[in-house]
C-alpha positions in Angstrom: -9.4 -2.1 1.8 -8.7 -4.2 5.0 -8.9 -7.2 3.1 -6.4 -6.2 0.4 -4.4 -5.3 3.6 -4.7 -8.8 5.1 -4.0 -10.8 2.5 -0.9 -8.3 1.6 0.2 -9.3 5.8 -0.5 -13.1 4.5 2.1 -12.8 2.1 4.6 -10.7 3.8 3.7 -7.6 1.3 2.6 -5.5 4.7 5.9 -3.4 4.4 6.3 0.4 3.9 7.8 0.0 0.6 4.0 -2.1 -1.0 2.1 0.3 1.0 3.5 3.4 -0.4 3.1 1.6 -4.2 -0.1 0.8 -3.3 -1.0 4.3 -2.3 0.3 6.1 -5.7 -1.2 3.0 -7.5 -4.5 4.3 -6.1 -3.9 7.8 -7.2 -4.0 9.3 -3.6 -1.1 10.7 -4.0 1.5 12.1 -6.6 3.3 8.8 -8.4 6.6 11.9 -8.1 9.7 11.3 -5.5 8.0 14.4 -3.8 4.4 12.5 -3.3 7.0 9.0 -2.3 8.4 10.9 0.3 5.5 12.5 1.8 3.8 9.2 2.3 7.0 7.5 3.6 7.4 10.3 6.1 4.0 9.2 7.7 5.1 6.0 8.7 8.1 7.2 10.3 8.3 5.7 13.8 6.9 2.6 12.5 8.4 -1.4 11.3 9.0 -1.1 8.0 8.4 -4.0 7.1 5.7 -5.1 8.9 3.3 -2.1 9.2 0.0 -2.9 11.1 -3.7 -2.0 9.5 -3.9 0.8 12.2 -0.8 2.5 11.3 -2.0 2.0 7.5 -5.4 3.4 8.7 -3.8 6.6 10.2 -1.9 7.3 7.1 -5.0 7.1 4.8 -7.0 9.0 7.2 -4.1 11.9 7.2 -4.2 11.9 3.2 -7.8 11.6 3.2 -8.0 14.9 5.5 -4.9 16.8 3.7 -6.5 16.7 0.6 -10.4 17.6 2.0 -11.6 13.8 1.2 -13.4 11.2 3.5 -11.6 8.6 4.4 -14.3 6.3 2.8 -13.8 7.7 -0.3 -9.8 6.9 -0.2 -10.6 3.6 1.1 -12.8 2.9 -2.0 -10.1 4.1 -4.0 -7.6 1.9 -2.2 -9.8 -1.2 -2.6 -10.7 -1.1 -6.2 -6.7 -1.0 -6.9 -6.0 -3.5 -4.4 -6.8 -6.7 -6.9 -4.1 -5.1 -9.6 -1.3 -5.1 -6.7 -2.5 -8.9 -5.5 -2.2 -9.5 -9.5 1.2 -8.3 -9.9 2.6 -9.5 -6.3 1.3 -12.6 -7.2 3.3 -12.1 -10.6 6.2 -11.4 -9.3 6.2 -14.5 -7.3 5.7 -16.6 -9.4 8.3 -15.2 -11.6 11.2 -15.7 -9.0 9.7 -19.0 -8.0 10.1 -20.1 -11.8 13.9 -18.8 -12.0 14.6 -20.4 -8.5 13.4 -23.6 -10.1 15.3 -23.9 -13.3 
């Protein structure tokens, strides 16, 4: 997980917004506006858009506990998605990068 997070921060993808994706990506929470706004609620206080891995941490951890899980288990969970969202970030840039250029 920390090294999906890092290379998210490398590319600027550290932001409430890819978190929260990431999160309902990884099934930790409902993919509903109800389970969106939950997990946005937990990083009140914080940048949103450039959220540090112990903020991130804290918010996994709450989940983790809410729902009776370890926080291992979440991270797992979070680290097996992780290569889909580099995958389609990656996509995306490259996308924009290809309509810039024409």
């Amino acid at each position: 997980m920390e090294q999906v997070f890092n290379d998210l921060m490398k590319q600027s993808k550290n932001d409430v917004n890819s978190l929260v994706k990431w999160i309902q990506d990884a099934k930790l929470i409902e993919a509903t506006k109800e389970g969106e706004e939950k997990a946005r609620a937990m990083f009140a206080g914080v940048d949103q858009k450039n959220v540090e891995m112990a903020k991130f941490k804290e918010v996994v951890e709450n989940l983790a506990s809410e729902q009776h899980k370890s926080f291992e288990e979440f991270s797992k969970q979070l680290a097996e998605e992780g290569p889909k969202l580099m995958q389609s970030a990656m996509a995306g840039v490259a996308a924009l990068k290809d309509k810039f250029m024409k």
